[in-house]
C-alpha positions, 0 to 999 in steps of 0.5 A: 542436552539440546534444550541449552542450544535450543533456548541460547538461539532462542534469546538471540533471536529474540535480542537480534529482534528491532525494537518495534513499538511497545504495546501497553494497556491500561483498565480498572479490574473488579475491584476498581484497582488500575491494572497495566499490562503489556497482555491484553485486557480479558474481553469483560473489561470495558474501557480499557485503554491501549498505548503505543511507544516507541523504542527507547530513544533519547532526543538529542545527540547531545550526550548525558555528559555533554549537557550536564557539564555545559549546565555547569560549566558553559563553553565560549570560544572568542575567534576570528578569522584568525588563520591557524590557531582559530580553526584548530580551536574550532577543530578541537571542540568540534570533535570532541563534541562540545557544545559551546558559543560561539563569539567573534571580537572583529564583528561585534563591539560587545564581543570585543569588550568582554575579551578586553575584560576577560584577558586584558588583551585583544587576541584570540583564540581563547577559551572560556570554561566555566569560571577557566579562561585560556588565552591562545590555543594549546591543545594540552590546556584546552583539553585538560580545562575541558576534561576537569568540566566534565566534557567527553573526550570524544564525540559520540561516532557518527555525530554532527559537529555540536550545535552552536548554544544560544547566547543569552538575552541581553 
């Protein structure tokens, strides 16, 4: 009857434990077939190689879901300092993570230009997902172009607002 209480606190413990670095060890046994072992080599083994990990860290803070909708589907906000309506679509990409460029018509001529091509119209914000363009900021629009690209709903906790993307080389 104790065992049961015994090996349940024992795999809490062991679960409750830090990832410390991992330990991995490769050699060539008698018969010349690679071995690896988290176990230490017996002494008889020469050349016997030791590796360190780390625990299991993804890079990044960009999630699985993000990058693969953004490879898919990339985000442009057309913005200015337009008051309200601007730092509302900011607001909403921000905390919902996305990942997106970032391109002003007031201070570049080119900005202005694919505005002018995408809308027909010089106002903004608006919204570029993938092939979907949203002119003017609607929260419902804009999540529901962003929810159909894939993107989270939410930005993982305790995240940095998405880091700006690189436009492409001219």
């Amino acid at each position: 009857m104790k065992a049961g209480p015994i090996s349940i606190a024992a795999c809490l413990v062991a679960v409750s434990m830090p990832l410390a670095a991992a330990q991995l060890y490769q050699w060539k046994d008698a018969q010349g077939r690679m071995v690896y072992s988290d176990q230490a080599p017996p002494p008889s083994v020469k050349n016997a190689q030791q590796k360190s990990f780390k625990g299991s860290v993804i890079e990044g803070s960009e999630s699985y879901a993000a990058r693969t909708a953004r490879e898919k589907n990339p985000v442009t906000l057309y913005a200015s300092a337009c008051g309200t309506p601007c730092e509302q679509a900011r607001q909403l990409l921000n905390e919902r993570g996305i990942p997106f460029s970032r391109k002003d018509p007031q201070v570049s001529q080119e900005a202005l230009g694919e505005l002018q091509k995408l809308t027909g119209q010089l106002r903004v914000p608006v919204l570029v997902v993938g092939t979907d363009t949203i002119s003017g900021f609607e929260s419902g629009k804009w999540h529901g172009a962003l929810d159909r690209a894939g993107y989270p709903k939410s930005a993982p906790p305790g995240s940095k607002p998405a880091p700006p993307v690189p436009a492409p080389a001219p």
